[in-house]
C-alpha positions as CSV (number, residue, x, y, z in Angstrom):
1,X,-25.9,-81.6,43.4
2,X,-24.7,-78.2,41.4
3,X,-23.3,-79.1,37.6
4,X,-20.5,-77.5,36.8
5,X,-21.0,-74.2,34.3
6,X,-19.8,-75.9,31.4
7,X,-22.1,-78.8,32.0
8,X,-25.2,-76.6,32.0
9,X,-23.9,-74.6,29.0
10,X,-23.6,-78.3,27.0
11,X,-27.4,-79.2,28.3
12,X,-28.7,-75.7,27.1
13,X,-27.1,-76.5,23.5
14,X,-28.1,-79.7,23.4
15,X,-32.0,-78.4,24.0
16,X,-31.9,-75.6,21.7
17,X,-30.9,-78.1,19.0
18,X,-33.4,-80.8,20.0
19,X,-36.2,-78.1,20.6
20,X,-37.5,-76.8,17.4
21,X,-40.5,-74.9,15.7
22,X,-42.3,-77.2,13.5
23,X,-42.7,-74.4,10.8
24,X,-41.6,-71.0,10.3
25,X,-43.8,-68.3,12.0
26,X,-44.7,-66.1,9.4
27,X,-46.5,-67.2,6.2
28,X,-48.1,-65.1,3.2
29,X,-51.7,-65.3,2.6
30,X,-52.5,-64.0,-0.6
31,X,-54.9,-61.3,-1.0
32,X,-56.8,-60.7,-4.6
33,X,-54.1,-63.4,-5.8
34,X,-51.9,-61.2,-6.3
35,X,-51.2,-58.9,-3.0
36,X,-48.6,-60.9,-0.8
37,X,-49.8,-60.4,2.9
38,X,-47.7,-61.3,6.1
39,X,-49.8,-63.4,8.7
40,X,-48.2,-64.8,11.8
41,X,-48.8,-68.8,12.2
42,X,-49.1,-71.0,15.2
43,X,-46.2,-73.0,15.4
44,X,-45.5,-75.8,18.0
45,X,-42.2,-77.6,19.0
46,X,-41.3,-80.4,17.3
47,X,-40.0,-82.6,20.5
48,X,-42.1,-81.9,22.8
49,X,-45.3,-80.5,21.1
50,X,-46.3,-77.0,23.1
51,X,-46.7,-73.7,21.9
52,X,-43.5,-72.0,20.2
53,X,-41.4,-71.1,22.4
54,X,-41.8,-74.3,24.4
55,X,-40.4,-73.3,28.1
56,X,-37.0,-76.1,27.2
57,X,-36.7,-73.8,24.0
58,X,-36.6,-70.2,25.9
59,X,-34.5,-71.4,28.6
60,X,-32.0,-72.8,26.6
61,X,-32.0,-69.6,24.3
62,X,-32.1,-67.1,27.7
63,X,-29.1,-69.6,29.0
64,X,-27.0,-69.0,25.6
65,X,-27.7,-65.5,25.6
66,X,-24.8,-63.0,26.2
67,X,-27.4,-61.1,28.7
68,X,-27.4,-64.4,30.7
69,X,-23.8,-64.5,30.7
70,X,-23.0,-61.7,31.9
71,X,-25.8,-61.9,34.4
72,X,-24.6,-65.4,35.9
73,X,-20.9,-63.4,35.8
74,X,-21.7,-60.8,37.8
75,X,-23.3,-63.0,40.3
76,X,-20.0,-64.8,41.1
């Protein structure tokens, strides 16, 4: 069965919405109390728990991208 463009365009939104990082990724630790530092966090996905980006998260976002568009445009 092949889905129609628009049908996989409306699953890829509906998984970048649904898939989301449980925290932001960078944080400050504070260093002396009074030297903001950046540090980079571990964040997981909310729905379905892996490591940020979870594989639904970076396929949805490669999908929306206008490099993918114009990839799956050519190929037509």
């Amino acid at each position: 069965m092949r889905w129609p463009e628009a049908a996989i365009d409306n699953y890829a939104a509906a998984l970048d919405v649904a898939h989301r990082p449980d925290r932001s990724r960078v944080g400050v630790r504070w260093r002396w109390r009074i030297i903001p530092r950046p540090v980079l966090q571990s964040t997981h996905c909310l729905l379905c728990e892996l490591d940020w980006p979870c594989p639904a998260a970076a396929w949805a976002q490669w999908r929306l991208s206008s490099y993918a568009r114009q990839t799956l445009s050519d190929a037509v």
